[in-house]
C-alpha positions in Angstrom: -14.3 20.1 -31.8 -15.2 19.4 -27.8 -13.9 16.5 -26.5 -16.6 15.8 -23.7 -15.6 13.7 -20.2 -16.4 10.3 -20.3 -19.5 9.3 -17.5 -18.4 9.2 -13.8 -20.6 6.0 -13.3 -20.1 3.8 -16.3 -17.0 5.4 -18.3 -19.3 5.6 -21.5 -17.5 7.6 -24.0 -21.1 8.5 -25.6 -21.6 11.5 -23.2 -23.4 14.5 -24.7 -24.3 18.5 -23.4 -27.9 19.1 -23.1 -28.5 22.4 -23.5 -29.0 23.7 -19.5 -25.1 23.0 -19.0 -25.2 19.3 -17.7 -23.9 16.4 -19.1 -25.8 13.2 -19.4 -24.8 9.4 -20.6 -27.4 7.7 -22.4 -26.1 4.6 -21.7 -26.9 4.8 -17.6 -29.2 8.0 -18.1 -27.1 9.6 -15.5 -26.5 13.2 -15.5 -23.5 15.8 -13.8 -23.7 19.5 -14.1 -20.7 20.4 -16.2 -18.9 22.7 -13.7 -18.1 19.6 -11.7 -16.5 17.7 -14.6 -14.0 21.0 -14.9 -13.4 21.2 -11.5 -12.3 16.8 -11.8 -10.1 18.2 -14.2 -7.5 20.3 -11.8 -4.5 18.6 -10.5 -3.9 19.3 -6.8 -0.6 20.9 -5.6 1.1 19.9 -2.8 3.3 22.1 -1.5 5.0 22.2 2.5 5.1 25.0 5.0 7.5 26.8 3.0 6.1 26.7 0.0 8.1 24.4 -1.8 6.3 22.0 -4.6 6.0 18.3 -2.8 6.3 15.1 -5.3 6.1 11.9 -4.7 9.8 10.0 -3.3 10.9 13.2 -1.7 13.0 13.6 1.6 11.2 15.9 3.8 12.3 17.2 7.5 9.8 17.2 10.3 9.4 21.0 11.4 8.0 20.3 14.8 7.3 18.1 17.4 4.3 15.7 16.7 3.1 13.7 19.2 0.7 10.7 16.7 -2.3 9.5 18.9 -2.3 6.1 20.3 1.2 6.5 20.1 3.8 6.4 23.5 7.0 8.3 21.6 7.0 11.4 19.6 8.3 12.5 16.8 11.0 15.2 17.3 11.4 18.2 15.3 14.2 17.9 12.3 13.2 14.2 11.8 13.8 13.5 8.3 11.3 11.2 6.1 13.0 9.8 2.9 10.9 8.6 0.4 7.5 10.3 0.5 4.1 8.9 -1.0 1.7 12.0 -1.9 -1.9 11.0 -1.3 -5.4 13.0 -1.6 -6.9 12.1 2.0 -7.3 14.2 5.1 -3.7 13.7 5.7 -1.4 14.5 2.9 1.8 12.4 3.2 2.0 8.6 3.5 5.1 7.3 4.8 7.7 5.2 7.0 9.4 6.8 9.9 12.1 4.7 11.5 11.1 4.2 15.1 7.5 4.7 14.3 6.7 2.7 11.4 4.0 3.7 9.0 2.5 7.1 9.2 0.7 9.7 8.4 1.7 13.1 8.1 0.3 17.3 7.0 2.2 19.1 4.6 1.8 22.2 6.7 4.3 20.4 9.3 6.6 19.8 7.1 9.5 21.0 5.0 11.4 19.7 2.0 15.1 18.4 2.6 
């Protein structure tokens, strides 16, 4: 048997698959198309400028200079960054960079220590 997604709105368990491919919860009467809810499904990969698989509370070495805005210094190429946080934003990698302070960083300038 399907197991259907629960509803995006109120996390009813009582969705149901009306016959033109959309899913609808008739405890909110509000409906998705089911491509969407298998597209939620995926996990996202992030991987640095090499290639390499990132996870969260990995060391990673800075692979060129990066000057952050509103910012006097810059951060030289081969810094290294202990202790990564993965997050899904416009900027990959939340971290702490001694001199700096909190930041936030691109996989693509990146590369795993």
């Amino acid at each position: 048997m399907q197991t259907l997604p629960p509803c995006p709105q109120c996390q009813s368990a009582y969705t149901y698959e009306d016959g033109a491919g959309q899913y609808v919860c008739p405890e909110c009467a509000h409906e998705w198309p089911a491509q969407a809810a298998a597209a939620a499904d995926t996990v996202r990969v992030y991987k640095d400028a090499s290639g390499n698989i990132l996870q969260d509370g990995d060391t990673v070495t800075v692979i060129k200079d990066l000057k952050p805005k509103g910012s006097g210094g810059v951060i030289k190429q081969g810094t290294k960054v202990k202790n990564i946080r993965l997050v899904d934003a416009d900027h990959d990698i939340d971290c702490k960079i001694d001199g700096f302070g909190a930041m936030s960083l691109k996989t693509e300038f990146v590369r795993k220590a």
